[in-house]
Structures are given as C-alpha cells and as structure tokens.
C-alpha positions in Angstrom: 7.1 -17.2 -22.6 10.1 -15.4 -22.1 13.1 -16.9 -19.8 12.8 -15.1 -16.5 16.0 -13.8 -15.4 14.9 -14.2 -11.7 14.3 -10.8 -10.8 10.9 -9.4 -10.1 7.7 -11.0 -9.6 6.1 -13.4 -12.0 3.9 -11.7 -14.4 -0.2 -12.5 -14.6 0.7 -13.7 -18.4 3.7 -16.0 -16.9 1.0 -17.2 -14.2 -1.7 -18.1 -16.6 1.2 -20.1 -18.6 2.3 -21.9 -15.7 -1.3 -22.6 -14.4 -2.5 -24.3 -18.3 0.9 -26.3 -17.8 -0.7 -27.5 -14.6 -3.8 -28.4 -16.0 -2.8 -30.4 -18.5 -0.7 -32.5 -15.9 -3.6 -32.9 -14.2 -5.8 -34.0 -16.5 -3.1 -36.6 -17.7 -2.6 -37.2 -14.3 -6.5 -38.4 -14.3 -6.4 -40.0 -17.4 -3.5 -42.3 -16.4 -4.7 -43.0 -13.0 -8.0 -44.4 -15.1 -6.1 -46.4 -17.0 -4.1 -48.1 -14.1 -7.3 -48.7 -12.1 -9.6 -50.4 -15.0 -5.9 -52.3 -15.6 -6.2 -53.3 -11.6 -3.2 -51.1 -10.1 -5.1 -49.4 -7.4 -1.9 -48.1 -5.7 -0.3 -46.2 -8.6 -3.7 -45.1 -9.4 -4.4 -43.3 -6.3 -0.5 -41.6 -6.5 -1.7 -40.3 -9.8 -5.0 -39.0 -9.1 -3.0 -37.1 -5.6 -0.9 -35.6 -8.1 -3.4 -34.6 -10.4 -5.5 -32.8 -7.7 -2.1 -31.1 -6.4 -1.3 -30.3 -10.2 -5.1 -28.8 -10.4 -5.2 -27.0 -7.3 -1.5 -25.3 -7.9 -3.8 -24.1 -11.2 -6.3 -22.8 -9.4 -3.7 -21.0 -7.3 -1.9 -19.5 -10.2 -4.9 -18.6 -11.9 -5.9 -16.4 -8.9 -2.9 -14.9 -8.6 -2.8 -13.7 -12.4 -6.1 -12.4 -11.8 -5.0 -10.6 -8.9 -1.8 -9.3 -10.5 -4.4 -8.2 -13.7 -6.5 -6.5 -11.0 -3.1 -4.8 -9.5 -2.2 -3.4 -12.7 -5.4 -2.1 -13.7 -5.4 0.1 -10.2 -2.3 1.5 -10.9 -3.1 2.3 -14.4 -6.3 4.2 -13.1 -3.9 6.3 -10.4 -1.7 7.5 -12.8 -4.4 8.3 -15.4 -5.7 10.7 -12.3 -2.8 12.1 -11.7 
C-alpha cells in the first residue's frame, strides 16, 4: 500500500488493507486471550478478547466502506459511459 499523503479519502483497496490488518489483530487478540484463560488470567483475558471484538468489528466497518466506495465508483463509471 502506497503512503497516503493525507489528502483525499481512503481508497476501497486502502480499506480492505486496513480491515485484513484488523482481522488478524483480532484473531491474535482471541488466540492470546485463550491462552491467558486456560493459563488462569481471567482479567487480561477478557481485555484481549474486548480488543479483539473492537479489532473485528473496526473490520467489518472497513470492509463495508470499501464496498461502498467499490459500489461509488462503479456508478460513476456507468454515468460517464452514458454520457
């Protein structure tokens, strides 16, 4: 992924990056907070499992919003092909 230069928009491509970054945080988030509760540390367990539905559902987010950026594109392909 390119460096952004801050102006603009993210892109749907820079979304989908960002939202598989998230993912995999989450799912080590899950992993980890497994760990630490078969090892007995309930508290850190539940901080990691918090963060790993935040990290999932900032994916989720992302992943809609390249979709709809995808979908935004496509409309204005079609109204300049009709012009």
């Amino acid at each position: 992924m390119a460096a952004r230069t801050g102006l603009g928009p993210p892109t749907a491509a820079e979304c989908e990056h960002l939202a598989r970054l998230h993912a995999e945080r989450a799912g080590r988030n899950t992993a980890l907070a497994n760990d630490l509760r078969r090892s007995g540390d309930a508290k850190p367990a539940d901080l990691n499992e918090r963060r790993a539905r935040v990290d999932q559902r900032t994916a989720d987010i992302l992943t809609a919003y390249a979709r709809e950026l995808e979908a935004r594109v496509a409309v204005g392909r079609e109204l300049e092909a009709a012009e």
